[in-house]
Backbone bond lengths (Angstrom), bond angles and torsions (degrees), N, CA, C in turn:
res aa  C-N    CA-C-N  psi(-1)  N-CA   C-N-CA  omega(-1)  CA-C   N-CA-C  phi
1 X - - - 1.448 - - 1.522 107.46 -
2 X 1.427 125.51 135.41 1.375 126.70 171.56 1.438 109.09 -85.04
3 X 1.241 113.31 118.90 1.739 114.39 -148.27 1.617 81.06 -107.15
4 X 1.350 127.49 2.39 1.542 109.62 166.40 1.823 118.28 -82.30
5 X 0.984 115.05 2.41 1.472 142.17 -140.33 1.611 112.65 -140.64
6 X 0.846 115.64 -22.53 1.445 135.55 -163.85 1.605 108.56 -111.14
7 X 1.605 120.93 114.23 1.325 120.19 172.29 1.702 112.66 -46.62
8 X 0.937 113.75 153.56 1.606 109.80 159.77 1.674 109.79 -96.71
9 X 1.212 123.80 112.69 1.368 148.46 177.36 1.568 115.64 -118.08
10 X 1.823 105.41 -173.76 1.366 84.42 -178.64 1.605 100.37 -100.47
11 X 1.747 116.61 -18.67 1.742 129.17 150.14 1.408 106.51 -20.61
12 X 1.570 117.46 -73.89 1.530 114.14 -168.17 1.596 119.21 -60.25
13 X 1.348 94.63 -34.90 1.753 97.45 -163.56 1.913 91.19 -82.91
14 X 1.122 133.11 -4.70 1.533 146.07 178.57 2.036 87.60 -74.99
15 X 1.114 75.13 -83.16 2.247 92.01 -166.64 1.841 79.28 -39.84
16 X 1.131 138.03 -93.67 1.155 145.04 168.56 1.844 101.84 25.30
17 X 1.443 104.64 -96.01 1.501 106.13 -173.48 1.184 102.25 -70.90
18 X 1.145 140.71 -7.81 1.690 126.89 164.88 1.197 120.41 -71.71
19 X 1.504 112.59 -13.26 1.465 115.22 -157.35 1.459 132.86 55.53
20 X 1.293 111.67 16.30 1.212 117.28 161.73 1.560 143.44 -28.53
21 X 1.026 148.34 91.29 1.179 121.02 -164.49 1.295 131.15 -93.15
22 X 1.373 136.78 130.13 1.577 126.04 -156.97 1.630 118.13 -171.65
23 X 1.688 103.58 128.22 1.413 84.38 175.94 0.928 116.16 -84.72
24 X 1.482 104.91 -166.32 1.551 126.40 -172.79 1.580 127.79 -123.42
25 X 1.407 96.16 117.17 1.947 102.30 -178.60 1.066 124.67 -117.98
26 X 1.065 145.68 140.85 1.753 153.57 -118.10 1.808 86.69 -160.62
27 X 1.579 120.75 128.68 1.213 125.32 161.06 1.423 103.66 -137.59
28 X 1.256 116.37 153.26 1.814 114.48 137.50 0.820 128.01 -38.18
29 X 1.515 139.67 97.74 1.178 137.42 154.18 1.645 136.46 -41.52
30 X 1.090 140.98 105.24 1.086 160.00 -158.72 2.116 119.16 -104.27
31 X 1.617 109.55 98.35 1.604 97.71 -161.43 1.654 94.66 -55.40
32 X 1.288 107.11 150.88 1.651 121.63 166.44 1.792 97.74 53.94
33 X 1.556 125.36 13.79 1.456 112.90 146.21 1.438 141.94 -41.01
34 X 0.863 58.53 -30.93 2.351 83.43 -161.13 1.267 101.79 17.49
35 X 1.499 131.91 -127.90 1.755 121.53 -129.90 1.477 99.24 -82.58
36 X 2.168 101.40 -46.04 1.316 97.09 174.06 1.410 126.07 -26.32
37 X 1.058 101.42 -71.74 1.998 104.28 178.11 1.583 132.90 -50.10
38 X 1.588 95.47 -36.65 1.854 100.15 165.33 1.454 100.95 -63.94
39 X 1.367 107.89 -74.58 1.718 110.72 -175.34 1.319 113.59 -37.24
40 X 0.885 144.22 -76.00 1.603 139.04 172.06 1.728 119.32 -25.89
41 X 1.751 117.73 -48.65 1.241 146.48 157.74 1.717 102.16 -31.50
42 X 1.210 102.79 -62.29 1.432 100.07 -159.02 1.609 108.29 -122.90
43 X 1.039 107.19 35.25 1.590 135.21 176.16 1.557 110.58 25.64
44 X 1.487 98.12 47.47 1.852 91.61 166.73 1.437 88.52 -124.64
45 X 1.953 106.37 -168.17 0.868 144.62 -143.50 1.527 100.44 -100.16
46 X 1.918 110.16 116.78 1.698 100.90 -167.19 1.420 107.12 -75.73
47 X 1.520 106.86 12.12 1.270 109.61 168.92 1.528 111.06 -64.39
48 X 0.971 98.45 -48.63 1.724 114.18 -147.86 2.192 97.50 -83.07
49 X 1.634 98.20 -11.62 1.341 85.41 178.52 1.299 108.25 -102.03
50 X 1.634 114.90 154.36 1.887 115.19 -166.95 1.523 96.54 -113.39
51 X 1.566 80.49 145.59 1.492 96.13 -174.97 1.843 100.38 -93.56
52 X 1.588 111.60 140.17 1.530 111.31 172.47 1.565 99.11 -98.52
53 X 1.602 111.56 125.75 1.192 115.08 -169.24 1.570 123.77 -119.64
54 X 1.286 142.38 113.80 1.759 112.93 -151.65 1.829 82.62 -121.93
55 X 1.470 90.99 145.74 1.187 106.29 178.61 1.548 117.26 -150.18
56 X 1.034 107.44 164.81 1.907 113.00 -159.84 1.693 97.05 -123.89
57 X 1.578 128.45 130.59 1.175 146.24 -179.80 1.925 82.25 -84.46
58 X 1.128 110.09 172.14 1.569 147.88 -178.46 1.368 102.23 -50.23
59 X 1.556 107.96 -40.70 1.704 126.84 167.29 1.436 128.82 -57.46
60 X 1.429 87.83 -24.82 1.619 84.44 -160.87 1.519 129.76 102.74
61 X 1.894 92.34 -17.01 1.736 100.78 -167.88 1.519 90.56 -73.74
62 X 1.330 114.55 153.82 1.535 120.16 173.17 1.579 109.01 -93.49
63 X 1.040 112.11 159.49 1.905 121.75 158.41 1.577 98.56 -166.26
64 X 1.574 94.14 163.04 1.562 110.18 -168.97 1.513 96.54 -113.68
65 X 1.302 100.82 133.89 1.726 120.56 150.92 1.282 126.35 -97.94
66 X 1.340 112.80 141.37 1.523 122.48 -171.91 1.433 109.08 -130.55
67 X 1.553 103.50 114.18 0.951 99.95 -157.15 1.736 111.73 -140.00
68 X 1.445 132.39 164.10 1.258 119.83 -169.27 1.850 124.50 -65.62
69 X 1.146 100.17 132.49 1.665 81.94 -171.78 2.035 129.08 -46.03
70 X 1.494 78.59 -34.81 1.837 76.87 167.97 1.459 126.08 -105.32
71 X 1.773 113.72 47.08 0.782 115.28 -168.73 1.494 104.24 -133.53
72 X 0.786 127.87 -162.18 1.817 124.06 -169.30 1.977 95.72 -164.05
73 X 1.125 116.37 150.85 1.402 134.88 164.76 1.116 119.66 -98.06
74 X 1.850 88.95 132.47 2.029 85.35 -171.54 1.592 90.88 -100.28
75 X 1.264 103.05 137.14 1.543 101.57 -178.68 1.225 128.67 -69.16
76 X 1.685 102.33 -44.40 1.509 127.96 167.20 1.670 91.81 -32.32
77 X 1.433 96.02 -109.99 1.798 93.62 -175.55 1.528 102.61 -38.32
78 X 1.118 173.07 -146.84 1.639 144.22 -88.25 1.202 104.53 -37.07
79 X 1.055 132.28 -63.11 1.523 139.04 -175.74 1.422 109.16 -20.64
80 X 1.865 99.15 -72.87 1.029 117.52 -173.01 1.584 120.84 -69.03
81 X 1.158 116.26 -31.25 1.804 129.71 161.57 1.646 101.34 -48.09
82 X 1.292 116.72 -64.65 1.494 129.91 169.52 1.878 120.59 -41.67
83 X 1.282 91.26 -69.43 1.720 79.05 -169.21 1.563 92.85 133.44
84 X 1.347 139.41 -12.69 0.873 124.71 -175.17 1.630 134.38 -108.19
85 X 0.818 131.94 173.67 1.502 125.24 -179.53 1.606 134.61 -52.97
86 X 1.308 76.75 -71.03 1.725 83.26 155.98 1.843 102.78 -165.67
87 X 1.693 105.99 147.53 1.474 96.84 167.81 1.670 104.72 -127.30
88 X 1.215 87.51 164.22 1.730 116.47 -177.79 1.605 137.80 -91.05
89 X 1.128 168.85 163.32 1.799 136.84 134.45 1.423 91.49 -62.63
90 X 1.042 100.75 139.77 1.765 127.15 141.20 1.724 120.74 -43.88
91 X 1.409 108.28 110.98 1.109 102.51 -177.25 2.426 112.59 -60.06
92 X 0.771 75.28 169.04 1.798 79.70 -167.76 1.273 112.31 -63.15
93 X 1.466 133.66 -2.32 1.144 146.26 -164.97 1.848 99.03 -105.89
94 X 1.604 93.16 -55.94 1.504 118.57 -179.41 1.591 99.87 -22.52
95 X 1.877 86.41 -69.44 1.292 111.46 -147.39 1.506 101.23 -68.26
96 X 1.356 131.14 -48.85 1.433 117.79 179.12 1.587 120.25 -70.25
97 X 1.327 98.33 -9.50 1.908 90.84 156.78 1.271 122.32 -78.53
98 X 1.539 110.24 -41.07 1.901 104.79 162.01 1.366 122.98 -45.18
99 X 1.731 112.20 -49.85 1.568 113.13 -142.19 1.576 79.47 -100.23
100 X 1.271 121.44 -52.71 1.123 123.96 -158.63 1.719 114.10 92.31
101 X 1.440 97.84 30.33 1.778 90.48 -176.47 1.833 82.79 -139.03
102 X 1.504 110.85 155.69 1.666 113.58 164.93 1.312 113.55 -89.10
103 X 0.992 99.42 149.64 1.415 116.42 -177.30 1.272 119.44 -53.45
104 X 1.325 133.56 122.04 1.302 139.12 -169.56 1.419 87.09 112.99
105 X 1.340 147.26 -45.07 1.174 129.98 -177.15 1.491 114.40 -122.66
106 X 1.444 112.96 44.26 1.144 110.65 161.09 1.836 125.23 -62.00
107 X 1.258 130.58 153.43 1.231 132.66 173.18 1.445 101.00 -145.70
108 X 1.765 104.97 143.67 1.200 97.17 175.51 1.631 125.88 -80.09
109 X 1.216 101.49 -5.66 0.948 104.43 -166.42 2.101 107.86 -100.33
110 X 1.307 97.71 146.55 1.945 105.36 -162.90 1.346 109.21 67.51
111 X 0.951 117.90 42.50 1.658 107.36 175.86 1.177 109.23 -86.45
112 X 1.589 128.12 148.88 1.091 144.55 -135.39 1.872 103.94 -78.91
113 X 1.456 115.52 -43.65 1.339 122.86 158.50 1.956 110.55 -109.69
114 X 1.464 107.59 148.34 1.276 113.16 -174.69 1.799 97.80 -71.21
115 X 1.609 123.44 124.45 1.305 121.52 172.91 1.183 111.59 -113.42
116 X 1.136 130.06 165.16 1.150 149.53 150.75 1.684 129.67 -29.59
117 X 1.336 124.06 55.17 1.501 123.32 -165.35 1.563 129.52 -55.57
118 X 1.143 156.21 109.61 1.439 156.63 176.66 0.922 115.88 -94.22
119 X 1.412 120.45 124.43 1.649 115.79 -178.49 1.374 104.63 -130.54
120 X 1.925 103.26 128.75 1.374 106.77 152.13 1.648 114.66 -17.45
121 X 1.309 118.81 159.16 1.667 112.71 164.91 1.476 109.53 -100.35
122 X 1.276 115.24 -30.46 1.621 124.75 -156.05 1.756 83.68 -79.88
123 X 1.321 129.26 -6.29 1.621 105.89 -176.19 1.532 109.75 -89.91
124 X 1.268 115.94 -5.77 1.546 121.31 166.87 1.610 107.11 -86.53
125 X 1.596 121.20 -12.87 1.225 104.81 146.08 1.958 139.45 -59.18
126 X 1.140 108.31 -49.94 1.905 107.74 139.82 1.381 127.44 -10.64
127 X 1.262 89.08 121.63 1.622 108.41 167.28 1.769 114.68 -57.81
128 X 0.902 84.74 -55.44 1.705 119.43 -179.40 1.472 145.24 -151.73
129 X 1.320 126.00 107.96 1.634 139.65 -163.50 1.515 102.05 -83.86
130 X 1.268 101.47 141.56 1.588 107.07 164.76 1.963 95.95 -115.71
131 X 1.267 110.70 125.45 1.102 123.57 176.04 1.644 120.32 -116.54
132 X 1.425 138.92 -178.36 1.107 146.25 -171.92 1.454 90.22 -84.28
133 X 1.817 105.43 147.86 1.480 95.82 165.58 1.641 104.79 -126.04
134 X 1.384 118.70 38.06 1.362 133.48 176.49 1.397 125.53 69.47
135 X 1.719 102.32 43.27 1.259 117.56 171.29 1.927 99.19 -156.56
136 X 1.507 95.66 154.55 1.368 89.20 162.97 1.424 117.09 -87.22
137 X 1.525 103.13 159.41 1.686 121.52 -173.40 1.551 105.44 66.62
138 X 1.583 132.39 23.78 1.619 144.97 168.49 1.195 98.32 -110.02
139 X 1.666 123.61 138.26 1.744 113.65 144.86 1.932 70.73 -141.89
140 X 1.070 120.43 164.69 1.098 160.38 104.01 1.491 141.23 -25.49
141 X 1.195 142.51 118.36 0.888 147.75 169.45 1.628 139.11 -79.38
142 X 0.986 127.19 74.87 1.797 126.20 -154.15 1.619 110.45 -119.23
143 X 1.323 108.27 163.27 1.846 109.11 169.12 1.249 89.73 -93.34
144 X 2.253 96.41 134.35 1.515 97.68 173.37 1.089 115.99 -60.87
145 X 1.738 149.95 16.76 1.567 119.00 -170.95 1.377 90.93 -98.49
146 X 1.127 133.98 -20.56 1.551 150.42 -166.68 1.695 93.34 -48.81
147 X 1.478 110.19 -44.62 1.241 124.37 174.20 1.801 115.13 -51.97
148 X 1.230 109.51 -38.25 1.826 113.12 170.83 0.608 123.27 -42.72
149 X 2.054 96.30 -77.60 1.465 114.23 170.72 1.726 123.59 -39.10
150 X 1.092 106.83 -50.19 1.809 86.19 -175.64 1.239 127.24 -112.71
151 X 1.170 115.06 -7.84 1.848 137.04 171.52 1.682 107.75 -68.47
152 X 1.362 81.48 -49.59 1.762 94.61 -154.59 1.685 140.66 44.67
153 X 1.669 86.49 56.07 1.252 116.27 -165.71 1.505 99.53 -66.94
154 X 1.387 119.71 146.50 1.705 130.10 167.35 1.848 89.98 -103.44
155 X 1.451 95.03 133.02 1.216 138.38 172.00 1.785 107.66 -60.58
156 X 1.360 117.82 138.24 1.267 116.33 169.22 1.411 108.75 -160.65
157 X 1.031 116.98 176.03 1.804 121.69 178.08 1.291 111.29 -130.70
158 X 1.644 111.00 93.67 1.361 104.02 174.05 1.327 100.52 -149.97
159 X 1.418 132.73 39.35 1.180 127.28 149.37 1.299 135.95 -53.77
160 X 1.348 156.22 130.87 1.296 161.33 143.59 1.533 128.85 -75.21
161 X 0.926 140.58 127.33 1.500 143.35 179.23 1.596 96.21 -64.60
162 X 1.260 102.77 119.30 1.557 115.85 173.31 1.545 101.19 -52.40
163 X 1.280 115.40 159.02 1.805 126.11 156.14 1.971 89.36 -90.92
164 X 0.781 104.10 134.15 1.943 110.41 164.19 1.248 100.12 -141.51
């Protein structure tokens, strides 16, 4: 990481002691943009950028999904991939009391309590993810396995093809 270049967050200082390696991309942030606007920003594929997603089981317990930018989560199947009853998004309040980051710049990575991570599977198909780096208008650039090693996300299939 070029740490001259790089916000200090709790994302960076995370990739940081992991040794992660990853560049760094800077966009306009856009309210209710999301990937469309990074992806376009930084002229890749909103495939290839991951969405940080926080969501609440029936409980209340939170966990994050990561998921393709032009893709959407079917909840039904997470649920059912999961074990659980039914889950929800996290309202925006929810979610920055879990992660401790606002929305638009969530990252999974340093979040404020350790959660529960879910990952698309097809995003370890990728060469390379551009992810949040715990600010808005930041994602990062990383190899998804980087995501294994220190997340230790469980794999699931519940992507949907967005309507856009």
């Amino acid at each position: 990481m070029e740490d001259s270049q790089a916000p200090e967050t709790p994302a960076t200082r995370f990739l940081r002691q992991h040794r992660i390696a990853c560049s760094v991309h800077f966009y306009t942030y856009e309210e209710h943009g999301g990937t469309k606007v990074s992806s376009r920003a930084l002229n890749v594929s909103e495939h290839s950028v991951i969405k940080t997603l926080v969501f609440e089981d029936e409980l209340g317990k939170p966990l994050i999904v990561l998921m393709h930018g032009d893709r959407k989560v079917s909840v039904k199947e997470l649920a059912r991939q999961i074990g659980v009853k039914k889950v929800s998004p996290a309202k925006p309040e929810a979610a920055k009391r879990h992660t401790g980051y606002l929305v638009g710049g969530t990252s999974p990575f340093g979040t404020k309590k350790k959660l529960p991570v879910y990952l698309e599977k097809t995003v370890l198909d990728l060469p390379l993810i551009y992810i949040n780096g715990g600010r808005r208008g930041f994602l990062v650039g990383i190899h998804p396995h980087d995501l294994l090693n220190t997340l230790q996300p469980i794999p699931v299939a519940v992507g949907l093809a967005s309507a856009s």
